[in-house]
Residue frames relative to the residue before (quaternion, step in Angstrom):
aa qw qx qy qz dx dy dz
X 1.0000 0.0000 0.0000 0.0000 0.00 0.00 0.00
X 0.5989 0.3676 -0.4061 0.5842 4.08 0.92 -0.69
X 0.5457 0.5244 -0.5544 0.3463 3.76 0.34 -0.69
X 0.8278 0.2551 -0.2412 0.4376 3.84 0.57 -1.25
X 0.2538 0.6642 -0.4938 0.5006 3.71 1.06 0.53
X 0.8777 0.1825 -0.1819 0.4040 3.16 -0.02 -1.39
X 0.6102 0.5607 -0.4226 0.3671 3.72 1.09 -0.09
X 0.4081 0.7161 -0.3120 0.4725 3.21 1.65 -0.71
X 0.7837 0.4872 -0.1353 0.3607 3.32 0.55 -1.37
X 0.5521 0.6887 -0.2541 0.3953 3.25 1.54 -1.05
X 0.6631 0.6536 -0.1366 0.3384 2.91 1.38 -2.33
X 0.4460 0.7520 -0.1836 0.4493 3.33 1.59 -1.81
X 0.8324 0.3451 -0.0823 0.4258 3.10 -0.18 -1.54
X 0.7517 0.3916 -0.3030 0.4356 3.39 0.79 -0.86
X 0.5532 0.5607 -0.4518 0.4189 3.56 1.57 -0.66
X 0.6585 0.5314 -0.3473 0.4043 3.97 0.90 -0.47
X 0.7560 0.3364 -0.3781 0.4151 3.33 0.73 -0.53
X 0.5044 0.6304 -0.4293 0.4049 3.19 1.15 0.04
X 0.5774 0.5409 -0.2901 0.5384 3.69 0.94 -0.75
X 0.7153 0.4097 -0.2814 0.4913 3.34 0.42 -1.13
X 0.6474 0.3232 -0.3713 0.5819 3.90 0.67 0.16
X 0.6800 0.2999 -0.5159 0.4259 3.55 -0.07 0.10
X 0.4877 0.5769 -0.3853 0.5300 3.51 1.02 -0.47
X 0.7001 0.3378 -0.3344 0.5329 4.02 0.22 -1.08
X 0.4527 0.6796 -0.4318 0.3830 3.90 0.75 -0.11
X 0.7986 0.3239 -0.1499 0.4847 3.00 0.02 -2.31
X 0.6386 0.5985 -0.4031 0.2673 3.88 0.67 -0.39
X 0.5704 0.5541 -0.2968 0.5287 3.10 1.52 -0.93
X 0.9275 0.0663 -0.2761 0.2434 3.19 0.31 -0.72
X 0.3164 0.7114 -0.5395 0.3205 3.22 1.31 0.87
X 0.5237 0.6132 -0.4270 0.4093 3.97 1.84 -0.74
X 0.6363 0.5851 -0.3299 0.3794 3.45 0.97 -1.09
X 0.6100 0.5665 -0.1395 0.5362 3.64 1.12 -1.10
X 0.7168 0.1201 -0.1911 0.6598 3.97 1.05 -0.11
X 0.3057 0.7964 -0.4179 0.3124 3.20 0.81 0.77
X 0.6041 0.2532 -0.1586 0.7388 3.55 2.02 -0.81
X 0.1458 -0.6794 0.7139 0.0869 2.85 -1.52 1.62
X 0.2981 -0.6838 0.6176 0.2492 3.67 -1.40 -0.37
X 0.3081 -0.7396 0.5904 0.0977 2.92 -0.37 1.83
X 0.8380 0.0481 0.0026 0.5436 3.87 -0.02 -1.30
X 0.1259 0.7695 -0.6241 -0.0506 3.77 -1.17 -0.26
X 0.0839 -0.7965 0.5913 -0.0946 4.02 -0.23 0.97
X 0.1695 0.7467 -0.6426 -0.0280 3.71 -0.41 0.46
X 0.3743 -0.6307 0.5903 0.3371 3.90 1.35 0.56
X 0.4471 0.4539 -0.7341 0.2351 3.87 0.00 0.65
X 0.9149 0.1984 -0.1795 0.3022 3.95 0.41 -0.50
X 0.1718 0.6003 -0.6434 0.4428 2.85 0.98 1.91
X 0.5340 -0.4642 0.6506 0.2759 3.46 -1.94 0.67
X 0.4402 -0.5941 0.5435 0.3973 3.72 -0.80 0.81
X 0.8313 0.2195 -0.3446 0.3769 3.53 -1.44 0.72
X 0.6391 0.3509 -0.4108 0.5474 3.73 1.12 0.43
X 0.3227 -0.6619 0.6541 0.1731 3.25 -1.96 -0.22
X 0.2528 -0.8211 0.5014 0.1026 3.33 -0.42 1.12
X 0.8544 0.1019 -0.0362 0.5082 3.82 -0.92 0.66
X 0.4921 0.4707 -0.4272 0.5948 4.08 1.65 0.49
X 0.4187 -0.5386 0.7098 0.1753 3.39 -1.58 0.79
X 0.0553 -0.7902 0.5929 0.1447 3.57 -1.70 0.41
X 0.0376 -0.8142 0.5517 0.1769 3.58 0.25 0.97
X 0.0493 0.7998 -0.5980 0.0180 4.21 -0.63 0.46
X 0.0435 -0.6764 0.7170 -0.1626 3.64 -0.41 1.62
X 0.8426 -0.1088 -0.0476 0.5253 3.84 -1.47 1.87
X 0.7017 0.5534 -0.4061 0.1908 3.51 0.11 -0.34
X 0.0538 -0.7779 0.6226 0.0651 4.00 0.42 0.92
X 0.6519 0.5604 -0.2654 0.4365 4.16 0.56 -0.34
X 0.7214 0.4228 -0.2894 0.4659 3.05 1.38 0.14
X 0.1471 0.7464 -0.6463 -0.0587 3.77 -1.29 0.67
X 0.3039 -0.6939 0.6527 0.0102 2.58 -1.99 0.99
X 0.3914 0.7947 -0.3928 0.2469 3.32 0.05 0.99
X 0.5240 -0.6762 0.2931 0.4270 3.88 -0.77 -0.13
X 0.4158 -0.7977 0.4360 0.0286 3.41 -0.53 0.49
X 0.4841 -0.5786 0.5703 0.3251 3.42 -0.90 0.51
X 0.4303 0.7496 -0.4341 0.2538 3.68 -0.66 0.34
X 0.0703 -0.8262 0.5153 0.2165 3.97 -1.23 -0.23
X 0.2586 -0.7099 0.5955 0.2730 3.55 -0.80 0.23
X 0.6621 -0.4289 0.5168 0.3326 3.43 -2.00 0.50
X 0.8884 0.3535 -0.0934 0.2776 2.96 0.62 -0.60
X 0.4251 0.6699 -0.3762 0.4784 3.36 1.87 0.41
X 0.2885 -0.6716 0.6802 0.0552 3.05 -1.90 0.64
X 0.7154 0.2966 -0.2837 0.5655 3.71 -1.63 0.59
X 0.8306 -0.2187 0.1200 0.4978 4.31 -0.92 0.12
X 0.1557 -0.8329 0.5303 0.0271 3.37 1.03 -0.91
X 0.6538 0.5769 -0.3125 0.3770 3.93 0.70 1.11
X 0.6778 0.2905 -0.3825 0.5566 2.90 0.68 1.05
X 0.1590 -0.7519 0.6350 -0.0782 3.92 -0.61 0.88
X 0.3836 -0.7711 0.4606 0.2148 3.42 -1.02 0.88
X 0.0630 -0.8300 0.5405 0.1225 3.99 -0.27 0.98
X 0.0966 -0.6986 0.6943 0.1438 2.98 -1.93 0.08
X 0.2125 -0.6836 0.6979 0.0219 3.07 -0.79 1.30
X 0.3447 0.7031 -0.6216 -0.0208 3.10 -1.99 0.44
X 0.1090 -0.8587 0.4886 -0.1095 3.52 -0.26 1.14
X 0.8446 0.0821 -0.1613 0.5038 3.61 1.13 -0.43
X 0.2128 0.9204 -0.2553 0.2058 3.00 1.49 0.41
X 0.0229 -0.8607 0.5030 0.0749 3.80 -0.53 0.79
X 0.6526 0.3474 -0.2682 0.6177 3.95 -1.13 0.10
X 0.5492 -0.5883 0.4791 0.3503 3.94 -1.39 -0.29
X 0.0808 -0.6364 0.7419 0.1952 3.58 -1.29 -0.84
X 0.0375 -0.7243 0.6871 0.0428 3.38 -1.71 0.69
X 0.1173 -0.7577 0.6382 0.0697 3.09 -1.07 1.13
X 0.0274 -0.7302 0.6587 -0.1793 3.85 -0.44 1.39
X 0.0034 -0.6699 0.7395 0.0660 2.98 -1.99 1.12
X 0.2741 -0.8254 0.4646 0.1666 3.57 -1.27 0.77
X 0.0671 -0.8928 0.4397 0.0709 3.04 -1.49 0.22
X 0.6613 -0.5446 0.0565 0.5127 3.28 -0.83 1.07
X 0.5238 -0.6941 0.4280 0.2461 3.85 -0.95 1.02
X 0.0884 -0.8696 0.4855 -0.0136 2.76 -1.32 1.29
X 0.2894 -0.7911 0.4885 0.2276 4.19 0.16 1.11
X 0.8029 -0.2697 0.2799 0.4520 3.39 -2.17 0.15
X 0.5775 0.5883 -0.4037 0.3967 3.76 -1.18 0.47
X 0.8430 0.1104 0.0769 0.5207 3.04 0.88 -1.06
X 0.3382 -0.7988 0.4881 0.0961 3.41 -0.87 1.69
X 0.2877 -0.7380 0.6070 0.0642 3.49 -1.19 1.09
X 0.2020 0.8010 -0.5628 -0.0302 2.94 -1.38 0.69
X 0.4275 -0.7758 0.4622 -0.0411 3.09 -1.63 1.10
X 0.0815 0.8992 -0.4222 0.0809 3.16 -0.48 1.00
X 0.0852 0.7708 -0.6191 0.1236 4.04 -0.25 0.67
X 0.3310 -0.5716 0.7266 0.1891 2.98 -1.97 0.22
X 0.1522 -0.8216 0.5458 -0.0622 3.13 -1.72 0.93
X 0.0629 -0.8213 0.5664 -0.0251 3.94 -0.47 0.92
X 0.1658 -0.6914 0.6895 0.1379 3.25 -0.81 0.75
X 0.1814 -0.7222 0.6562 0.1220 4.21 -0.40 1.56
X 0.8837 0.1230 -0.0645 0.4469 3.92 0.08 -0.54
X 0.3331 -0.7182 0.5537 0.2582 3.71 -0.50 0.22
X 0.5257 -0.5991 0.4398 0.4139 3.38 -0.73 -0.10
X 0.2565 -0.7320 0.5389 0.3286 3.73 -1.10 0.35
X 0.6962 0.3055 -0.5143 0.3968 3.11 -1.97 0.39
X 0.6617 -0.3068 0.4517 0.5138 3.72 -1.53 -1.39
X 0.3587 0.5435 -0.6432 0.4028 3.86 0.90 1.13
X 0.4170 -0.6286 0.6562 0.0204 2.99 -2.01 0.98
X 0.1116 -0.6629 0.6847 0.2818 3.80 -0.62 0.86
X 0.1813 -0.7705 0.6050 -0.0859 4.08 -0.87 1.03
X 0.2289 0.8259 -0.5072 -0.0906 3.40 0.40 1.21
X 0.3972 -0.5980 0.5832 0.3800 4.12 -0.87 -0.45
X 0.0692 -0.6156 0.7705 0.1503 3.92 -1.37 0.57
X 0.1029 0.7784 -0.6179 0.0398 3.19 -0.33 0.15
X 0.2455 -0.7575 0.6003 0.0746 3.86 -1.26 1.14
X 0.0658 0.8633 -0.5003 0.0110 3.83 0.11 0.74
X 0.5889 -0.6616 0.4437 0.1365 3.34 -1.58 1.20
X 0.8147 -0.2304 0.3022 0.4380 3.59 -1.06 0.25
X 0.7710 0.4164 -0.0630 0.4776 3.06 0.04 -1.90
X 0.6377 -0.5527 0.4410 0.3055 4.08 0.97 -0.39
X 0.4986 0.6238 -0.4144 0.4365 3.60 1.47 -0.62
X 0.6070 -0.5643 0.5251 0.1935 3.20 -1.31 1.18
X 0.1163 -0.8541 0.4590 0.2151 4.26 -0.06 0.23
X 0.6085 0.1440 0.0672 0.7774 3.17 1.54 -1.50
X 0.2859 -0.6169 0.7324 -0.0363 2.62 -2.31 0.55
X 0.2648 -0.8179 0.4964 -0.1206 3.39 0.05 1.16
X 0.4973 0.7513 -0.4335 -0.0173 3.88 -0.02 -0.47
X 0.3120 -0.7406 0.5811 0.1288 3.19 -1.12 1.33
X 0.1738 0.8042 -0.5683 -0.0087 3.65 -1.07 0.76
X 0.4890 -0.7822 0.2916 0.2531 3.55 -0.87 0.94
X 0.4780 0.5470 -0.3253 0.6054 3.29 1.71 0.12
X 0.9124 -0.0484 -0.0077 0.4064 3.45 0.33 -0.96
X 0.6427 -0.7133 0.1134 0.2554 2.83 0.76 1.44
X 0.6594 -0.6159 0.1373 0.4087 3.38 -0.64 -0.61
X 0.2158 -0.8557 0.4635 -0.0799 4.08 -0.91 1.38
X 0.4568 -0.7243 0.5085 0.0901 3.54 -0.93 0.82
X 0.1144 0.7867 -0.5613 -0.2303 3.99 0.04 0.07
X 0.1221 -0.7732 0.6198 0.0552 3.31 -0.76 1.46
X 0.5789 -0.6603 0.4062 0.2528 3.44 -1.56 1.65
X 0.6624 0.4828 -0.4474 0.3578 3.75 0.70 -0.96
X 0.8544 0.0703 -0.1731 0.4848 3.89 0.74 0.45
X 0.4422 -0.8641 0.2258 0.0821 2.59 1.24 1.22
X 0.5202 0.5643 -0.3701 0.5235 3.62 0.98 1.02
X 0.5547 -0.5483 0.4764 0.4059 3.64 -1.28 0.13
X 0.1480 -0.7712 0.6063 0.1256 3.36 -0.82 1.13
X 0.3788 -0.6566 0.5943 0.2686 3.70 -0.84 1.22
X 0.5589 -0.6354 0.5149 0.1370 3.57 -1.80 1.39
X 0.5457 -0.5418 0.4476 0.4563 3.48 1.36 -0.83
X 0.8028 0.2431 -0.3032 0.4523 3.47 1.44 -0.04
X 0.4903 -0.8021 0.3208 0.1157 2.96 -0.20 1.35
X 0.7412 -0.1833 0.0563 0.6433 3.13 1.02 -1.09
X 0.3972 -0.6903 0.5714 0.1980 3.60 -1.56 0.88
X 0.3832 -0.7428 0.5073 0.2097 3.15 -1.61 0.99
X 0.5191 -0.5153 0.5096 0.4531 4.00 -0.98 0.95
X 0.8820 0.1678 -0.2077 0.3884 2.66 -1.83 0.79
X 0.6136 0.4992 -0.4354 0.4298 3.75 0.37 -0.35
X 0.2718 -0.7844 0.5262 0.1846 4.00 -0.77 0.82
X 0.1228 -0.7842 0.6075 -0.0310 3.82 -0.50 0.80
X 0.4075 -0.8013 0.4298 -0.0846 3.05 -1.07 1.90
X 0.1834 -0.9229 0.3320 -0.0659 3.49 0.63 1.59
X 0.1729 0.7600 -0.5995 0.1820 4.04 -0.22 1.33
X 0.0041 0.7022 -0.7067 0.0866 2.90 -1.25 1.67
X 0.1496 -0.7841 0.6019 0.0245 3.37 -0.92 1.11
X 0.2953 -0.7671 0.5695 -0.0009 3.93 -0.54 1.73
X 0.1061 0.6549 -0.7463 -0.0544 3.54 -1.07 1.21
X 0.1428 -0.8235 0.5346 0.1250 2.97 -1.04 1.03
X 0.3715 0.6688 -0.5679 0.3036 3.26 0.62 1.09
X 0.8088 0.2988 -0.1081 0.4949 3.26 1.46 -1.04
X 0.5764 -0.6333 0.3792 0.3507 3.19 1.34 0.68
X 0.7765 0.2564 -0.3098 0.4850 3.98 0.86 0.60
X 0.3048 -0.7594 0.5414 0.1931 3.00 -2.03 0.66
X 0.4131 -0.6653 0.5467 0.2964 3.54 -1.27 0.39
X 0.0782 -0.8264 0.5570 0.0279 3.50 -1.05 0.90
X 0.2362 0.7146 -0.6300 -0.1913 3.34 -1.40 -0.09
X 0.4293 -0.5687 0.6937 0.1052 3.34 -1.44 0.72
X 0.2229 0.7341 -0.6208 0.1610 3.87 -0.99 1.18
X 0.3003 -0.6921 0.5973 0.2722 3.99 -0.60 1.36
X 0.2612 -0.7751 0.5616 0.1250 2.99 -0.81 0.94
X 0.7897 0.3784 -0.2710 0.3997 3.68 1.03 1.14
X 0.5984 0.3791 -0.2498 0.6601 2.60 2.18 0.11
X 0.1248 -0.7140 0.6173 0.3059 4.09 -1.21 0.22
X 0.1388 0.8393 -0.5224 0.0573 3.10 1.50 0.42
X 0.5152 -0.5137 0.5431 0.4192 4.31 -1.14 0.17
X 0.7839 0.2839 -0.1663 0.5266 3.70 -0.82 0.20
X 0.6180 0.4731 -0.3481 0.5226 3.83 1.04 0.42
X 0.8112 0.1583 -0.2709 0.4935 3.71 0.88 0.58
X 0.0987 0.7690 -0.6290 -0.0567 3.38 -0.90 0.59
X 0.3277 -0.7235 0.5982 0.1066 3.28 -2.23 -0.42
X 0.4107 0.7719 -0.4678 0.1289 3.50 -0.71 -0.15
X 0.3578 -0.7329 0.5379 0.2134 3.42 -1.27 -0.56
X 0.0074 0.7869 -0.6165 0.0240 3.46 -0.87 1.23
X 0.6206 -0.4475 0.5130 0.3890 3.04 -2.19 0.72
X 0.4084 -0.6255 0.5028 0.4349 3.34 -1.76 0.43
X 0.6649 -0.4788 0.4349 0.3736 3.67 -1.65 0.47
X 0.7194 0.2099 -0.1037 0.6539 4.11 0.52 -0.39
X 0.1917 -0.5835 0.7351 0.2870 3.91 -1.37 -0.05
X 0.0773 -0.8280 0.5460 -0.1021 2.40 -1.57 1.09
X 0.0441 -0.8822 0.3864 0.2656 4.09 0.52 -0.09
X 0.7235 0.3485 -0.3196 0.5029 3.69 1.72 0.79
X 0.1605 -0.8622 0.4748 0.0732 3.18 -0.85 0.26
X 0.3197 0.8728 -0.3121 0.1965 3.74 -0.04 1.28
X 0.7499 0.1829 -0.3412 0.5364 3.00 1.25 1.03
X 0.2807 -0.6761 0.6632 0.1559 4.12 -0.95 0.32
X 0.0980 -0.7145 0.6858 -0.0979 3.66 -0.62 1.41
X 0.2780 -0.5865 0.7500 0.1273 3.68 -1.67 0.63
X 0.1613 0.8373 -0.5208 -0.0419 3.56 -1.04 0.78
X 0.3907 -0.6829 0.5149 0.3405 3.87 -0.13 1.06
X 0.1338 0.7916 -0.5793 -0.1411 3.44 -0.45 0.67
X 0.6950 0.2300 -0.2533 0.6324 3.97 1.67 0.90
X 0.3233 -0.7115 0.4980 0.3757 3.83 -1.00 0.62
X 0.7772 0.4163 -0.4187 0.2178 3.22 -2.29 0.14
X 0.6618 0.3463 -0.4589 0.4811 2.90 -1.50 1.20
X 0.0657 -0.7859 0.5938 0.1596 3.73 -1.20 0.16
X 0.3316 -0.7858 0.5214 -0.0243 3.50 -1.15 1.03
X 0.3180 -0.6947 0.6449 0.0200 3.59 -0.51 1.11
X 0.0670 0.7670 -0.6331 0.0797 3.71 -1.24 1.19
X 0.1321 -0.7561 0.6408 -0.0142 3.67 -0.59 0.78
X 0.9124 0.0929 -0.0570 0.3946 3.37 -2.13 -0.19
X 0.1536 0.7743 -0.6057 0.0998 3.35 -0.32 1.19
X 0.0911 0.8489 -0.5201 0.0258 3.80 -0.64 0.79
X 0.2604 -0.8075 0.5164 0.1160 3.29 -1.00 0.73
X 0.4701 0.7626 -0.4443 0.0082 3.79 -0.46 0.21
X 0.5838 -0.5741 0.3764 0.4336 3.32 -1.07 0.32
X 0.3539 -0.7858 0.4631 0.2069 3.77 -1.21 0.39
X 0.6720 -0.4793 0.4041 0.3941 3.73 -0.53 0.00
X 0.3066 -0.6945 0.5279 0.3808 3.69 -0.38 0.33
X 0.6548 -0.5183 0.3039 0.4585 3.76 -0.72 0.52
X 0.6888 0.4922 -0.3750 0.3777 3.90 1.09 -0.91
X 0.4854 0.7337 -0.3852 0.2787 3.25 1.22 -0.72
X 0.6509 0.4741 -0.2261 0.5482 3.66 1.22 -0.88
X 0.5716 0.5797 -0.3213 0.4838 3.39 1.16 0.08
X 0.4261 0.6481 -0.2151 0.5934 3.53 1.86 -1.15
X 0.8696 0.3248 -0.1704 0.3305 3.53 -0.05 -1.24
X 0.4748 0.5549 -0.3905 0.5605 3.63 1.90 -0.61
X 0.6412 0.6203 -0.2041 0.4031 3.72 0.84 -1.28
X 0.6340 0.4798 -0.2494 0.5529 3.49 1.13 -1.16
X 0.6804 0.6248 -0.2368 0.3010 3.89 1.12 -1.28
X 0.7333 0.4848 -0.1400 0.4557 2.66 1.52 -1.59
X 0.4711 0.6435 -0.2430 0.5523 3.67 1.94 -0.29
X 0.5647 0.3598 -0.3060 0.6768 4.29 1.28 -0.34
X 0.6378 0.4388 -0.5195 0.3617 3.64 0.12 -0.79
X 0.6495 0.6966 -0.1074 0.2854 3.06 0.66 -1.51
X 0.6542 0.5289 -0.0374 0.5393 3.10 1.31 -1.35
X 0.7980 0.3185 -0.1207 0.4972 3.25 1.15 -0.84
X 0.2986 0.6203 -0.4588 0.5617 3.57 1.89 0.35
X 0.8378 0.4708 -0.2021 0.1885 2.53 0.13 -1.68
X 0.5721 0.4938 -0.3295 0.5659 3.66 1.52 -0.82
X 0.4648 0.6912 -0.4261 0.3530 3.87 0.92 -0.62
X 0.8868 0.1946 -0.0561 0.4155 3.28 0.50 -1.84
X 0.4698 0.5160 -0.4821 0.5297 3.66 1.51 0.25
X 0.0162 0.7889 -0.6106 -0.0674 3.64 -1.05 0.68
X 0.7693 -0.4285 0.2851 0.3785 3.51 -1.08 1.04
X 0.3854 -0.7797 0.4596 0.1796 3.61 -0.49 1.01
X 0.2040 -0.8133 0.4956 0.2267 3.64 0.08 1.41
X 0.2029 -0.7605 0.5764 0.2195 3.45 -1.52 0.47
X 0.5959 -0.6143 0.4504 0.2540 3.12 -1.70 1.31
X 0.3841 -0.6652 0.6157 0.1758 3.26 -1.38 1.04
């Protein structure tokens, strides 16, 4: 009878610590799994056509310019997909910025951004349509530098050599929509990007890479459009902001898996401790 007392007891104990790993598992990797928030997301499906919900509009001399929503679709939308945010500007003078914010986020934690983009008309004559992405910190400092042009496609200006650094696409095709992720660490002061037409596999229609940001910065909390030349009119869609996992985090959640597997071997081959009659 003490012999099964004390196996009883063993069992006990081991049946708790077993719980209490699968349990330290599912926790670990449920953190990984809420690990991406969404800061912003806009697919202009529920905006009234000619307004902009939850975008600022800053416009200085510029009567030739709108900013507004737009009948329209992208390759890349989801749910009704019909309405796309344009900017038009053809006689336009001085700039305009159209910027939405979001709650602010410091070194530690990676951001990312993502939108689609269509260039519907080019400009005419030897005008350039010349646009600015630009990600900007607390404090107002410019981080990134984005620039979209319709002559020379799209380019990054990166501070450690202080020049525009071509993406690899040189030039963009009307009408063709291109799918636009830029991912901000702001510990080291750079962002991953890629740039992908999202209707052509044409050569010279996708790139990658990584650049320094244009200003230092240790926040990060708004994403501004800026016309920095006139003509032509452009059509944007699915914009989203969120923060990403740090790479170890996915390491957490393999770690948390491999802690249930375990846990549940482990109840496999322990079997209820029979008692002697």
């Amino acid at each position: 009878m003490k012999n099964d007392t004390i196996e009883i007891f063993q069992y006990a104990r081991w049946f708790v610590l077993n719980r209490l790993i699968v349990l330290a598992g599912v926790a670990l990797c449920a953190g990984a799994a809420h690990g991406q928030t969404v800061l912003f997301s806009d697919d202009f499906e529920a905006n009234t056509l000619g307004t902009l919900n939850g975008w600022s509009v800053i416009s200085t001399q510029s009567p030739g310019t709108t900013i507004q929503s737009v009948g329209g679709s992208s390759t890349n939308g989801t749910g009704a997909n019909q309405t796309v945010m344009q900017i038009s500007d053809f006689n336009g003078s001085g700039y305009w910025i159209a910027y939405f914010k979001f709650a602010s986020q410091s070194a530690g934690t990676l951001v990312q951004l993502t939108y689609d983009v269509q260039f519907v008309q080019p400009p005419s004559g030897l005008q350039s349509t010349a646009l600015r992405g630009t990600m900007k910190a607390s404090s107002g400092a410019e981080l990134t530098y984005t620039y979209l042009n319709s002559n020379s496609g799209f380019s990054h200006y990166n501070t450690a050599t202080s020049s525009f650094v071509p993406t690899g696409i040189s030039s963009v095709i009307t009408g063709d929509w291109y799918h636009v992720t830029e991912t901000y660490d702001l510990s080291d002061q750079t962002y991953d990007w890629n740039i992908t037409d999202l209707n052509s596999s044409a050569v010279g229609q996708s790139a990658s890479g990584t650049s320094n940001f244009y200003q230092s910065g240790t926040t990060i909390n708004l994403f501004a459009l800026i016309r920095v030349s006139n003509g032509g009119i452009t059509n944007y869609d699915n914009f989203v902001v969120t923060t990403v996992p740090e790479p170890g985090v996915a390491g957490y959640c393999l770690m948390g898996l491999a802690f249930v597997f375990a846990g549940i071997r482990s109840r496999r081959v322990r079997a209820v401790p029979k008692m002697n009659g």
